[in-house]
VMD Tcl script that builds the backbone (N, CA, C; Angstrom):
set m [mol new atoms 204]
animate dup $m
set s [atomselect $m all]
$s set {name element resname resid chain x y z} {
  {N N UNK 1 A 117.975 -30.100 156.048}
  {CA C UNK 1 A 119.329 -29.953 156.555}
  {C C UNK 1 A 119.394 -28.820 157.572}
  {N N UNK 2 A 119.168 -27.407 157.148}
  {CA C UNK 2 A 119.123 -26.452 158.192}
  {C C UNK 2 A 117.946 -26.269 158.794}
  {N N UNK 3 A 116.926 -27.078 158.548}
  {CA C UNK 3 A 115.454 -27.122 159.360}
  {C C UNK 3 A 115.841 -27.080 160.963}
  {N N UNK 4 A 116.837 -28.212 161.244}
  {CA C UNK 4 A 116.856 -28.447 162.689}
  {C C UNK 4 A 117.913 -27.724 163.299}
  {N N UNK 5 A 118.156 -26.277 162.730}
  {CA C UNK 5 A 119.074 -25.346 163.305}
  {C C UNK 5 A 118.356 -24.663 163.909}
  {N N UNK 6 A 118.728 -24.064 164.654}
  {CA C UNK 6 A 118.036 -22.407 165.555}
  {C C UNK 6 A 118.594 -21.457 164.515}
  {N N UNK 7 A 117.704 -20.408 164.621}
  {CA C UNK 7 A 117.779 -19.172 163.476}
  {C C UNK 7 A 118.964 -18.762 163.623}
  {N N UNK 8 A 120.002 -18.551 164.962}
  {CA C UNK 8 A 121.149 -18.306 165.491}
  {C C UNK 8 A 122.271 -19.079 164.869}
  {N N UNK 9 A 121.861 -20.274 164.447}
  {CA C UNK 9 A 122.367 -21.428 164.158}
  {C C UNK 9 A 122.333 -21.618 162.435}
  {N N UNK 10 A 121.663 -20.954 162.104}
  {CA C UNK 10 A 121.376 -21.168 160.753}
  {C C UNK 10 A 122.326 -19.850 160.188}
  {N N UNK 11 A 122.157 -18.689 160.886}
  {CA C UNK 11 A 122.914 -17.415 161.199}
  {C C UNK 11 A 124.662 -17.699 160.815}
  {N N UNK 12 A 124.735 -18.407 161.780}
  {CA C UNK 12 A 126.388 -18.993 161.946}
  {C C UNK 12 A 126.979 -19.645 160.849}
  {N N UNK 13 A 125.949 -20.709 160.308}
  {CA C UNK 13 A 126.431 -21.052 158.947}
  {C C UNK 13 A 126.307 -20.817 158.052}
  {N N UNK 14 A 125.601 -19.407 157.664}
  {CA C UNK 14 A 125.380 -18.890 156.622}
  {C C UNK 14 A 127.010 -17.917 156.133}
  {N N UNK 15 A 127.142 -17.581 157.581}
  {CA C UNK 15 A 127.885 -16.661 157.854}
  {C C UNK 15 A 129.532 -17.500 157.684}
  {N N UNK 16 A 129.801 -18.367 158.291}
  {CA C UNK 16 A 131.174 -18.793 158.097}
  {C C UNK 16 A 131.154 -19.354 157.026}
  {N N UNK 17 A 130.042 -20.343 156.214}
  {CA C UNK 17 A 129.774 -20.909 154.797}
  {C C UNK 17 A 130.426 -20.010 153.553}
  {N N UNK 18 A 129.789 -18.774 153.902}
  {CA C UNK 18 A 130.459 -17.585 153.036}
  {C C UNK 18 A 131.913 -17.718 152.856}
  {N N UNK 19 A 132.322 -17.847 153.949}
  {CA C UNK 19 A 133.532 -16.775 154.532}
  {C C UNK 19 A 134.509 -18.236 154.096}
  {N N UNK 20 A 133.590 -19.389 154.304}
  {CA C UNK 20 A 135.301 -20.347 154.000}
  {C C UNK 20 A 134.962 -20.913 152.483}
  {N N UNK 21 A 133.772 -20.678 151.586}
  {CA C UNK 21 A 133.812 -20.711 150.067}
  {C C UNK 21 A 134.729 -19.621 149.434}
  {N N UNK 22 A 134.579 -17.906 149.840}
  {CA C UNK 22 A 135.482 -17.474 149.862}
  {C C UNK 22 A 136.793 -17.558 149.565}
  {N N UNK 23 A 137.087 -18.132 150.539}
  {CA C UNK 23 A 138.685 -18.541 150.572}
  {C C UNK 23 A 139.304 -19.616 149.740}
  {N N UNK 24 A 138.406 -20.531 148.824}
  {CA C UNK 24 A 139.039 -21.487 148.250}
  {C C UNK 24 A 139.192 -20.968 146.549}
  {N N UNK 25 A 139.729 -21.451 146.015}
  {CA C UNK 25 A 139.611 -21.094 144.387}
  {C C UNK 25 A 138.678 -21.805 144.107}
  {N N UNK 26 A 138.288 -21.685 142.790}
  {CA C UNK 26 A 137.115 -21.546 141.728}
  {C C UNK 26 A 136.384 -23.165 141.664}
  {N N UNK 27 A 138.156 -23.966 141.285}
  {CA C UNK 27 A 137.628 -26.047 141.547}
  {C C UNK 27 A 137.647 -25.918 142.414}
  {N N UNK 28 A 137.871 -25.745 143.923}
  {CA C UNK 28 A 137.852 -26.682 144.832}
  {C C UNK 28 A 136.384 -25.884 145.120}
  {N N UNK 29 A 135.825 -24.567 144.782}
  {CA C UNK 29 A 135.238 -24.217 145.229}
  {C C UNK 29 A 133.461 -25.541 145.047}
  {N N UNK 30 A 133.484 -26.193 143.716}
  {CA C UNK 30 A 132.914 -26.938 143.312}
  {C C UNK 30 A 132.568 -27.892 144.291}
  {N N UNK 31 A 133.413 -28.703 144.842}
  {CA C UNK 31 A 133.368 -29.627 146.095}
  {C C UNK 31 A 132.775 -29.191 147.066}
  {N N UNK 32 A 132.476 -27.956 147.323}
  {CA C UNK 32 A 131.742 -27.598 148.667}
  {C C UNK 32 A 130.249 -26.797 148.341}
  {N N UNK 33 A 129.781 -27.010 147.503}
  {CA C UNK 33 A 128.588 -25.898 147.231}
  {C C UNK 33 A 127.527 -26.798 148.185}
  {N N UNK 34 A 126.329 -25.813 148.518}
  {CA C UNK 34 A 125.493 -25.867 148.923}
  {C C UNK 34 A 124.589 -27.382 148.754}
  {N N UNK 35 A 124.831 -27.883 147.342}
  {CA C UNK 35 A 123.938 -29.453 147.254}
  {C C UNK 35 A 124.847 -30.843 147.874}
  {N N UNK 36 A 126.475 -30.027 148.164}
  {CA C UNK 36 A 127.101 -31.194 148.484}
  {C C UNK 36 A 127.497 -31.310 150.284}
  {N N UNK 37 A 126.311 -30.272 150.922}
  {CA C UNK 37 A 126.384 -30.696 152.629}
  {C C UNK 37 A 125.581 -31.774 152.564}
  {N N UNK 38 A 125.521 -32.697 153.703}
  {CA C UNK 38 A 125.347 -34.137 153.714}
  {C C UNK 38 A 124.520 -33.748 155.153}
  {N N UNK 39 A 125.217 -33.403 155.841}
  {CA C UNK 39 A 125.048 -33.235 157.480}
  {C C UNK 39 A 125.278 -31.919 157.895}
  {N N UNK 40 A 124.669 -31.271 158.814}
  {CA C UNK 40 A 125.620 -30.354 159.900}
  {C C UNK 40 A 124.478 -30.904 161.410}
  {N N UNK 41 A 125.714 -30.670 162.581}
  {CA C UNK 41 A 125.394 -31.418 163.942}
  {C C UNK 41 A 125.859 -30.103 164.603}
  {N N UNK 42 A 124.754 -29.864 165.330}
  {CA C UNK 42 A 125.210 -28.751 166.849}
  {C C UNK 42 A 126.694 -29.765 167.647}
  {N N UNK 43 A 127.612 -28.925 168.306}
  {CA C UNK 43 A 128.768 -29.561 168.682}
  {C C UNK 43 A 128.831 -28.613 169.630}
  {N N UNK 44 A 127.911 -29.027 170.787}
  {CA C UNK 44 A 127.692 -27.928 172.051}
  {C C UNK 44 A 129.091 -27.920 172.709}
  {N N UNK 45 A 129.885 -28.951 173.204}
  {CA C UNK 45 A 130.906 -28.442 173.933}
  {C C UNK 45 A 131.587 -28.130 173.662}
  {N N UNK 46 A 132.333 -27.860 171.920}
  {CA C UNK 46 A 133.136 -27.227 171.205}
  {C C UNK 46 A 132.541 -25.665 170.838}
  {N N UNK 47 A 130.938 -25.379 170.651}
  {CA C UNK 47 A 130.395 -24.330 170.562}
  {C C UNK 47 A 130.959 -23.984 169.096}
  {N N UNK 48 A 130.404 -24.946 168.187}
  {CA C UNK 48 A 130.700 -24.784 166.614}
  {C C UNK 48 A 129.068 -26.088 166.588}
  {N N UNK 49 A 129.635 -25.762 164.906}
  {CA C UNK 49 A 128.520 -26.505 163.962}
  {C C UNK 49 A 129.755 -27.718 163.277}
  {N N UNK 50 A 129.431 -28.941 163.010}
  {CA C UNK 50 A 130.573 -29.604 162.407}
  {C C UNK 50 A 129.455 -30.210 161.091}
  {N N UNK 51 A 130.045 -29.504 159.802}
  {CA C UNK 51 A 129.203 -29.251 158.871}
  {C C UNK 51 A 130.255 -30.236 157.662}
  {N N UNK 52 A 129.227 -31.441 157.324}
  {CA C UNK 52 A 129.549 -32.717 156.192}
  {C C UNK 52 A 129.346 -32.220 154.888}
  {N N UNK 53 A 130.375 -32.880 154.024}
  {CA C UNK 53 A 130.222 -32.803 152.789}
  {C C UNK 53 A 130.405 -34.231 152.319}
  {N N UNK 54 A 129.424 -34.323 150.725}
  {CA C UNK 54 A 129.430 -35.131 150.444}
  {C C UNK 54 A 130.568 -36.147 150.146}
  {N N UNK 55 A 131.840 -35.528 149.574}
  {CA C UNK 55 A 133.004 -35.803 149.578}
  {C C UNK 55 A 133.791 -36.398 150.725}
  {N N UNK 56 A 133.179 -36.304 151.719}
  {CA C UNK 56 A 133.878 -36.887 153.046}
  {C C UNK 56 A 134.279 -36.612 154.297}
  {N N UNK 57 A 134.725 -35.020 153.705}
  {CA C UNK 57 A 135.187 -34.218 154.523}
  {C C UNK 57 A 134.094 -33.201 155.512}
  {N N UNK 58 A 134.597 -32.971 156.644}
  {CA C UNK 58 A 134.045 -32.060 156.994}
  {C C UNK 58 A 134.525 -30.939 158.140}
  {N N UNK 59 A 133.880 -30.018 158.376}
  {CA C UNK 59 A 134.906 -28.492 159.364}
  {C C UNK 59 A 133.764 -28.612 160.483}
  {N N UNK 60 A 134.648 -27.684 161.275}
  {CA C UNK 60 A 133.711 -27.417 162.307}
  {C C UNK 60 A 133.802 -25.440 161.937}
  {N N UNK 61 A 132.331 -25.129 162.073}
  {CA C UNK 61 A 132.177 -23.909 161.773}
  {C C UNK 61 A 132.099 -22.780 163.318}
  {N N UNK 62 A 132.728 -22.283 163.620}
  {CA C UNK 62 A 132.974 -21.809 165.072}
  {C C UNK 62 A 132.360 -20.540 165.086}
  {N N UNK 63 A 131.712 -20.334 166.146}
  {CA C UNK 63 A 131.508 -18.678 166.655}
  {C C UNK 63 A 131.656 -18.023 166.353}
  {N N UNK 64 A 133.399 -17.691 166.214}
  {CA C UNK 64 A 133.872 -16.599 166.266}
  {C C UNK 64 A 134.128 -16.425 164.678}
  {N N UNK 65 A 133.522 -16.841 163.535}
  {CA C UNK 65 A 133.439 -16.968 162.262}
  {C C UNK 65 A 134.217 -17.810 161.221}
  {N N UNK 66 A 135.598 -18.621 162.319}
  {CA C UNK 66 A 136.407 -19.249 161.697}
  {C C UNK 66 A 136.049 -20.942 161.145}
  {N N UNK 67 A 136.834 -21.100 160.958}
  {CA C UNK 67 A 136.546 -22.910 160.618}
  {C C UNK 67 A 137.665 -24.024 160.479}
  {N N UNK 68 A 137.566 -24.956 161.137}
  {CA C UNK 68 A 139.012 -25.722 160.854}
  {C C UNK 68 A 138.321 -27.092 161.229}
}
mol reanalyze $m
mol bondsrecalc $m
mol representation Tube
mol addrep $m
């Protein structure tokens, strides 16, 4: 999954991954752990990562540390 990131890239989602598990409570936190990414895709002209979960959903993880 993060094999085909750049270290910069792997950097970024380590880093906003934190930051938006963080923010959820304890269940929802369940839905997003680490065995349930599916995908993440470089999204050069947005300049984010748009990172899948198994559940369906997925964010785009941005630069500037945010995510939506």
């Amino acid at each position: 999954m993060l094999i085909k990131l750049s270290e910069n890239e792997q950097k970024l989602f380590e880093q906003v991954y934190k930051q938006h598990l963080n923010a959820m409570g304890s269940e929802e936190r369940k839905k997003y752990g680490r065995e349930e990414v599916t995908k993440i895709e470089k999204d050069v002209p947005n300049k984010c990562l748009n990172v899948h979960f198994a559940n369906g959903e997925w964010f785009r993880y941005y630069v500037d540390g945010t995510w939506g």
